[in-house]
N, C-alpha and C positions, 0 to 999 in steps of 0.2 A: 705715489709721489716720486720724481726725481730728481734723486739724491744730487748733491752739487759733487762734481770732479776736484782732486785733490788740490788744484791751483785754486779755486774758488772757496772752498769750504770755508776758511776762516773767516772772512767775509758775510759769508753768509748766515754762520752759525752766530758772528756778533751780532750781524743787526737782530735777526732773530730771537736771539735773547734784550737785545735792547730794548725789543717792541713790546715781550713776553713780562720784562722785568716787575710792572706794577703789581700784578695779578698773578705772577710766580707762585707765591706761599700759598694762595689759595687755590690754586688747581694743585696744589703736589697734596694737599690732604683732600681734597675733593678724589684724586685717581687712586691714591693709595689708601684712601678710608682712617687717615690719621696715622696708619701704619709705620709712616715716614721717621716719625718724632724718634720711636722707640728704634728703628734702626739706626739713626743718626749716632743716638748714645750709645747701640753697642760697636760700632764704628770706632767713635773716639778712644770706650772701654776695652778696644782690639789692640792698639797698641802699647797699652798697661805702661804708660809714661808717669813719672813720678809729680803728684802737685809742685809746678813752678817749671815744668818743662818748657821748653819752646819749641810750641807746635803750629805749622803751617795747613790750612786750610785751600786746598790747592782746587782753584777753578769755585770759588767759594760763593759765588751768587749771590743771594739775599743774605748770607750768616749763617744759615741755621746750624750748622758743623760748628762753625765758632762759637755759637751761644752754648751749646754743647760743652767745645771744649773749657770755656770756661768758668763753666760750672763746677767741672772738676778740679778748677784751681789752677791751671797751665797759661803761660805766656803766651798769646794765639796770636797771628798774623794772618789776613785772607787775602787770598791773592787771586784776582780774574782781570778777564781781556773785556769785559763787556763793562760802561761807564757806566748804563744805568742801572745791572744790576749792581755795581758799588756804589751806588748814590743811596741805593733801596737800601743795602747793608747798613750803611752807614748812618741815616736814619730814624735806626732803631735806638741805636746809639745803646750799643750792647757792650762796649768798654775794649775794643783792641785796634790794633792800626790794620788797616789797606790797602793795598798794591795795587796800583793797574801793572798787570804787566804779560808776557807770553809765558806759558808752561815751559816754552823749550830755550827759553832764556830765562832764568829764575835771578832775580837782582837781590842774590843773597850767596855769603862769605860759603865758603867750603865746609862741610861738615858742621854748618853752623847749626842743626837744627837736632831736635830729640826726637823727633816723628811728626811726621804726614798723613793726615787724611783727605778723604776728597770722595763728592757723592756725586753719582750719576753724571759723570765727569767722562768718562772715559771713551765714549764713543763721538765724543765731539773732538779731540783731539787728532791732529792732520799728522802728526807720527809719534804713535805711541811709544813706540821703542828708545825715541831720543827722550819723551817725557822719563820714562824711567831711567835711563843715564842723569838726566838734571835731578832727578829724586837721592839717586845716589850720592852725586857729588858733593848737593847739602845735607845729606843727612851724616852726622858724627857716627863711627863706628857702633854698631852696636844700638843704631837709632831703627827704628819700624813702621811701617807705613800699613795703611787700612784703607782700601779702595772699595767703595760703595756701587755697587752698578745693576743695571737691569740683566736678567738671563733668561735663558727658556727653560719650563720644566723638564725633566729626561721621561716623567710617566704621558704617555701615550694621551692617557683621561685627563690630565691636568693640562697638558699642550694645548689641548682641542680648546681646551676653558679661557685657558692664557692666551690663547689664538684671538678669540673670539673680544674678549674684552680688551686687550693691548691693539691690536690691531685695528677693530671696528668700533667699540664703545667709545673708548679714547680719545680720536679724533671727532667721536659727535660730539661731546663733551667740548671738547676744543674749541667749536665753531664758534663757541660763544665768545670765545676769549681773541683766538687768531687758527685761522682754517690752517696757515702754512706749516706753524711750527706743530701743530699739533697733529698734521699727519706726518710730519719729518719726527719728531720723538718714537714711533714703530716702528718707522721704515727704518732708521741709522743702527737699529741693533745689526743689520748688515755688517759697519764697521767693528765690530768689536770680534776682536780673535776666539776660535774659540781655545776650552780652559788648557789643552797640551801648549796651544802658541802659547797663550799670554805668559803659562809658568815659561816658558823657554826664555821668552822674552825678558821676564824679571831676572831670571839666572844670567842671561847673558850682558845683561847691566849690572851684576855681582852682587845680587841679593840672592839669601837662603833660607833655608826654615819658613818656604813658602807654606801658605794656607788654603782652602778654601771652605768657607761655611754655605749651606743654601739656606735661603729666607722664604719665607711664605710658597713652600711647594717646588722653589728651585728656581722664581720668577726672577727673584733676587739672589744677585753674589754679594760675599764680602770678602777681597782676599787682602788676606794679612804676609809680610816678605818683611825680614829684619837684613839692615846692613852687614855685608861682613866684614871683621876686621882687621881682615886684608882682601882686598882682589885676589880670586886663585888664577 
């Protein structure tokens, strides 16, 4: 597939999810085998935010990160660029408010927030470097953030496996739903840095006590980055 160029992408990646949005939940546990649910929670449980926090669900789709976080009890906020995946969220009528709004304008006070999570978010983003600057600016000193994403495994045998299903399964799977997006979901791990950028990248938006865990074989990341409570 070819990928959209950086003036176009946003564009493209909303209508794409606009089109995707009805049938979102059930192709993310149809590709992940339900796997999805359980990483969502340890997502939320990444940034060990205390019950009644306020947490933003950044790029938040149908909810499911929010219905998560508030389970655990936290003041949750979802915020995405796509209308109908917030129509889908909303919907559910899972009990928090919703934002339309850009990653890289966040229409929220300074340090107003106690932590950020966000799944499968990150390679749809047209500059990640400034999302994490906006991550920073609302997050309160000492607030933490837990980014959910797709990765490749580092073992040779598990690549070939993760090759094979991410790349070719995937988008058969897809045909059913939408041929475009669901050959663009394999091909855009392109965009995503790999783990030396990204940690750079966090540091140089002035987060520390970076993380990274791998999920199912290495397919998946989850990295964890806490505020500092000052800029160095």
């Amino acid at each position: 597939m070819n990928l959209p160029d950086a003036d176009n992408k946003a564009a493209v990646v909303e209508a794409m999810f606009d089109r995707i949005a009805p049938h979102y939940d059930l192709m993310n546990r149809l590709m992940t085998f339900g796997m999805d649910r359980a990483w969502r929670q340890q997502t939320v449980d990444a940034v060990g935010a205390a019950p009644g926090s306020r947490v933003l669900d950044l790029a938040c789709g149908t909810g499911d990160l929010c219905t998560e976080a508030l389970r655990t009890g936290h003041r949750v906020v979802g915020l995405d660029f796509s209308v109908r995946m917030l129509q889908a969220a909303a919907a559910r009528r899972i009990g928090c408010r919703f934002i339309r709004a850009d990653a890289l304008r966040l229409p929220l006070r300074d340090s107003s927030l106690d932590a950020i999570v966000s799944g499968f978010a990150l390679r749809n983003f047209t500059d990640l470097e400034g999302v994490f600057r906006e991550c920073f600016r609302a997050l309160r000193p000492g607030g933490r953030i837990a980014l959910l994403e797709v990765d490749t495994p580092a073992s040779v045998v598990l690549r070939f496996g993760h090759r094979i299903y991410f790349h070719k399964l995937v988008p058969l799977m897809g045909r059913l739903i939408d041929r475009d997006a669901y050959a663009y979901l394999p091909s855009s791990i392109c965009y995503l840095p790999d783990e030396a950028s990204m940690m750079a990248m966090l540091r140089a938006a002035g987060f520390s006590g970076l993380g990274k865990r791998r999920l199912l074989g290495g397919s998946v990341q989850l990295v964890t980055a806490q505020r500092q409570f000052q800029r160095i």
